[in-house]
N, C-alpha and C positions, 0 to 999 in steps of 0.2 A: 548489627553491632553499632553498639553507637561510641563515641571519641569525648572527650574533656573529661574535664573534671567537676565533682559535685560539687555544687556552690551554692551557696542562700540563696532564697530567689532577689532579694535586692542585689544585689554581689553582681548576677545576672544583667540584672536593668545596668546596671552600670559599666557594666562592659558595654553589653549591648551599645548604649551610650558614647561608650568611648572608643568603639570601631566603627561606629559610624562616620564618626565626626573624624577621624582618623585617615580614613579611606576618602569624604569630600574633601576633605580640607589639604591633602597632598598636592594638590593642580596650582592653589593659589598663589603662594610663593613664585611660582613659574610663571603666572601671567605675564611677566615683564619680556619674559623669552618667546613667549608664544608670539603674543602684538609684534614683538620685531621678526619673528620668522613671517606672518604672514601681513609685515610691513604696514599695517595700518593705525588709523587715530584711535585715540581713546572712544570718540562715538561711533564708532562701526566696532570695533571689541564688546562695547557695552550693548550696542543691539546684539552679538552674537550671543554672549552672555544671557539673552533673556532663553534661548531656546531650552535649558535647564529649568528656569521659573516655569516658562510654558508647559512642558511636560510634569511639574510638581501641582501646580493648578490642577492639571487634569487628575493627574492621580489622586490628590485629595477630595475630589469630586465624586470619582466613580470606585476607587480602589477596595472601599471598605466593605463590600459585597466578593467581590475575587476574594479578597486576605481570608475572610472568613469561610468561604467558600476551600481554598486551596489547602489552609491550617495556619497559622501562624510560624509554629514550625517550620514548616517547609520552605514557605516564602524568607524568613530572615534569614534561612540558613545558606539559602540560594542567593539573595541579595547582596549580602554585604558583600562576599566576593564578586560579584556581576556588577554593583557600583565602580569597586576598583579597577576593575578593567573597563568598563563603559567611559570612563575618564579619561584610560590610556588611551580606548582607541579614537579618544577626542583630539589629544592634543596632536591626531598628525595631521589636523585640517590645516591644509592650505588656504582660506578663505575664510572668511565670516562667515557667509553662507553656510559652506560645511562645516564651520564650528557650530551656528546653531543650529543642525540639523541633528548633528551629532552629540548635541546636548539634551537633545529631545526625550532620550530613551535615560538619558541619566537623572531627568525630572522626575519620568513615569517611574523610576527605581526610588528613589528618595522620598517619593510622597505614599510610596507602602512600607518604607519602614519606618517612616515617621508615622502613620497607621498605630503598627505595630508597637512600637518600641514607647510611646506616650499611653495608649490602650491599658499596656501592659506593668507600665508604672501608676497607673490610675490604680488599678487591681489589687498592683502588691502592696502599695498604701494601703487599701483595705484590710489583706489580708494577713500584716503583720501589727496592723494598728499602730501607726506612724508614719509621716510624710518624710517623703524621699522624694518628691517632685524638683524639689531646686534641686536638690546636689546631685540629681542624675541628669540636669543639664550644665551643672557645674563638672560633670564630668565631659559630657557635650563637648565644652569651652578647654577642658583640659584636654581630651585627643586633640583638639583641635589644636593648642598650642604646641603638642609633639608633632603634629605633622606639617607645621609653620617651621619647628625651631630645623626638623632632621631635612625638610624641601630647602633651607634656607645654608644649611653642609655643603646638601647634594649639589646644589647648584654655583657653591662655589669652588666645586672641583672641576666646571665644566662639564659636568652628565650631560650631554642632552633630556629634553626632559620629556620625550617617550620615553627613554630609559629607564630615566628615574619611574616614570609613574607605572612602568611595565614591571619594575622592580617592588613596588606595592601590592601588587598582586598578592603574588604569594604568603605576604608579612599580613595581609590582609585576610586569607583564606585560612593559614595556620591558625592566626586570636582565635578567628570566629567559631575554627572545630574546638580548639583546646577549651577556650571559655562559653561557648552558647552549644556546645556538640551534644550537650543533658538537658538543653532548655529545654521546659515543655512550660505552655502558660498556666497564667496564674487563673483560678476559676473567676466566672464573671462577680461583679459583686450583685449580692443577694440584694432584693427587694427594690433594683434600679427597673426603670421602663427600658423595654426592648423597642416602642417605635422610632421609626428612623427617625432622624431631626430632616429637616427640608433639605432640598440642592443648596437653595440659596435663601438665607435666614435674614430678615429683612432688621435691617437697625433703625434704634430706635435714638432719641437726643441723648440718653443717658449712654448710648451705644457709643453714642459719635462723641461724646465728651471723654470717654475711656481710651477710643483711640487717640484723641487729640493729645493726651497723656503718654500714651507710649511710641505715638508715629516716630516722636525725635528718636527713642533711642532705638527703632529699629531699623530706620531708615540709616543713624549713624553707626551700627553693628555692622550691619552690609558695606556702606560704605568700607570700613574699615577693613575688612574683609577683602571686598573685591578689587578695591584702589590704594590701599595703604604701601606696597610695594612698590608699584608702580609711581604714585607720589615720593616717594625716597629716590626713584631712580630720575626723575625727572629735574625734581628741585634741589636738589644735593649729588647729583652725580653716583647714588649707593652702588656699592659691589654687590655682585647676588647675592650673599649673604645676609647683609645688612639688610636690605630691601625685604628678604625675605621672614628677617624678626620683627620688619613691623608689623607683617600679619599676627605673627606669635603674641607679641607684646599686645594687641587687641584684644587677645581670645585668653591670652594668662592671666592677664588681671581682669579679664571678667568671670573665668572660674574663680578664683579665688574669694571675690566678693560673692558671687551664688553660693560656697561653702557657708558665710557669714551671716546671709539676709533673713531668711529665716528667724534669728535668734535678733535679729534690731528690730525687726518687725511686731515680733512678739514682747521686745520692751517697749518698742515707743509707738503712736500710731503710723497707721500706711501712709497718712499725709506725709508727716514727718517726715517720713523714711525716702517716699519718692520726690518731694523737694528739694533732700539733701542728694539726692541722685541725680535729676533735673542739673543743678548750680553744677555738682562735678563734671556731667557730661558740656554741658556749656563752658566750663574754663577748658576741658578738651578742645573742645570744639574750637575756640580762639586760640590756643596755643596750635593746633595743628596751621589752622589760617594762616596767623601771621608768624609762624616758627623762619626764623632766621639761620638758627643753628640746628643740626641732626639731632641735639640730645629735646631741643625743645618739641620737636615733633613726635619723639619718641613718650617725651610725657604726654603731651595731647592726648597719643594714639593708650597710654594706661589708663587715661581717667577717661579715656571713652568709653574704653571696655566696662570700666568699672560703674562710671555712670547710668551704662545701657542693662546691668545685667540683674535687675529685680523688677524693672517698669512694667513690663509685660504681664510678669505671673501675678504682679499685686493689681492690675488690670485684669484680668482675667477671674482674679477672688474677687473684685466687686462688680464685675458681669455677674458671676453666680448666682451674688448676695442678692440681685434685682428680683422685687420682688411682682413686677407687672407683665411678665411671662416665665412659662417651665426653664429652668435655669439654661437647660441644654442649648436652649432656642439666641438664648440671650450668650453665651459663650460661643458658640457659632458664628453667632455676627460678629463678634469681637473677633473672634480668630480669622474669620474668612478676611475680612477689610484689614489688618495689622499683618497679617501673612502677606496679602498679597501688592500693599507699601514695601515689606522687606526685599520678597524676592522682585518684584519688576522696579521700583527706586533706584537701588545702588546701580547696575547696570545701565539707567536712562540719566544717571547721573555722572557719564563720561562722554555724553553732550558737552553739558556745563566744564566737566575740566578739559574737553578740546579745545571750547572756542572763547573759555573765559581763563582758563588757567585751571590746573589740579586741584591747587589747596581749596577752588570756588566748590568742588566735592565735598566738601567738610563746611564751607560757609555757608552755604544754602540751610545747614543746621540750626545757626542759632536762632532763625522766626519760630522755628517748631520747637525748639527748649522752652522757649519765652510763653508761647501757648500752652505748653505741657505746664509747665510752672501755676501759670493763672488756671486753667483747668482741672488741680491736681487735689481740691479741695470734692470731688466728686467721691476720691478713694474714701472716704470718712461714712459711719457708720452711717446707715437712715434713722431717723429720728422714728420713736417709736410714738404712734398715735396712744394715747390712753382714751378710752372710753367713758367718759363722764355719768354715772346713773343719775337719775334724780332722786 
């Protein structure tokens, strides 16, 4: 007997999408309570912090043989509620230590259904003849913002926040039967190579010019994410609540711009488009620096979002486009080196805000906007050789 209801297979991705992000993004709000329950600085949080990265690393490494192996099916059905509680049963660590130990098995969960749930939007692109790649991380960005705005309630009712994230659970296992309970994936697409790409996909200067393009805005996504609470709690004194809509205000307005990007992209070129992203993410980026007042940080933390939320995939179409290896080989690299700045970055960037100051989490941005900027003329077509006869 199977549970939900029949949906488009986009409909699908996009939930999918949006319990994902739903189910991670309920802890963050909370960090501010956790570091005070188990009384430590910003750089021992931010090492704990990495043990989640850790275990996503791994998963994206090895997982793509199990996923296939086990069905897709089975593993995201299984997942998405196993996320929400692998979170819960994080936050009753006492220590750093036991928070990154305990984040370990929540990495190994998020890099299969990141597997999954990206696999499976490749697909349905194919299969309905029309991209949905952005706006099903525009949804991403949108759970994400419902579980910043509803952590950001919880916490200023005083929930403890085992509570709260034990309370996720369920809100989390009900979406996944009601809307993924009829998933079944979408067929592979025809006439693709089935060999595996390498462990590890060696980059090339066009490689490293593409990250250098999108390091700033993923390094200032994560940021944003992992510190932006905790930055309102430190330098303004914020109520949990407050603290906890700066996560939201990160990840709202950068759904809202991934609705958008697509259709700028396709009037003006990707240069264009990531420069104008580049400049937004940088006056973020200074406004969060040097914000004096709550509302200025608050804008910072919007044109972050919205700065950071197209660099990556218009990085990623011009890995594709390279034409001096099989594209896959060359998306690889990209992905492995820009993934793995996002998830270990933000967390070793609460160093810098212990022993320099918070906002220094968001200053360490602007050298890499400024490089992204000068780098960003890579995203523009290659020039086509013509053949001369005589």
């Amino acid at each position: 007997m199977r549970f939900g209801i029949e949906l488009p297979p986009q409909i699908k991705v996009f939930g999918a999408f949006f319990i994902y992000s739903f189910a991670m993004g309920s802890i963050f709000p909370r960090l501010p309570d956790i570091q005070t329950a188990m009384g430590v600085g910003e750089g021992a949080l931010g090492l704990a912090l990495i043990g989640s990265a850790t275990g996503t690393l791994i998963s994206l490494t090895f997982a793509g043989r199990v996923v296939e192996a086990v069905g897709y099916r089975r593993v995201l059905l299984f997942a998405m509620p196993l996320l929400s509680a692998l979170y819960a049963l994080a936050s009753w660590a006492t220590s750093p230590l036991a928070f990154f130990l305990l984040l370990v098995p929540v990495g190994l969960t998020i890099g299969a259904i990141e597997v999954i749930i990206n696999v499976e939007a490749d697909r349905v692109e194919h299969q309905i003849g029309r991209r949905i790649m952005s706006r099903a991380h525009a949804f991403w960005s949108l759970g994400f913002f419902t579980a910043g705005m509803a952590g950001a309630f919880i916490a200023q009712t005083g929930l403890e926040v085992h509570f709260h994230l034990m309370l996720m659970i369920p809100v989390t296992l009900l979406a996944t039967l009601v809307v993924l309970g009829r998933f079944e994936p979408a067929p592979h697409r025809s006439g693709t190579s089935t060999d595996e790409t390498p462990r590890f996909a060696r980059p090339t200067l066009p490689i490293m010019a593409l990250v250098a393009v999108s390091l700033s805005a993923m390094l200032m996504e994560g940021a944003g994410i992992d510190w932006s609470a905790i930055y309102m709690r430190n330098l303004f004194g914020a109520e949990p609540f407050w603290a906890g809509l700066a996560v939201a205000t990160v990840a709202g307005s950068q759904g809202v711009a991934r609705f958008f990007a697509d259709g700028f992209v396709e009037r003006f070129s990707p240069v264009l488009v990531a420069r104008t992203l580049l400049a937004i993410l940088g006056l973020g980026v200074l406004l969060a620096f040097f914000a004096t007042q709550a509302w200025m940080a608050y804008l910072g933390f919007a044109l972050i979002g919205v700065g950071s939320s197209a660099l990556f995939p218009l990085a990623m179409s011009a890995a594709a486009q390279q034409t001096d290896r099989p594209a896959a080989i060359n998306v690889a690299a990209l992905a492995q080196f820009s993934f793995t700045a996002f998830l270990l970055g933000p967390p070793l960037l609460g160093f810098i805000g212990e022993h320099w100051g918070i906002q220094w989490v968001f200053g360490v941005g602007l050298p890499l906007v400024i490089v992204g900027f000068a780098a960003a003329h890579v995203l523009g077509p290659k020039p086509v050789v013509e053949e001369v006869t005589p």
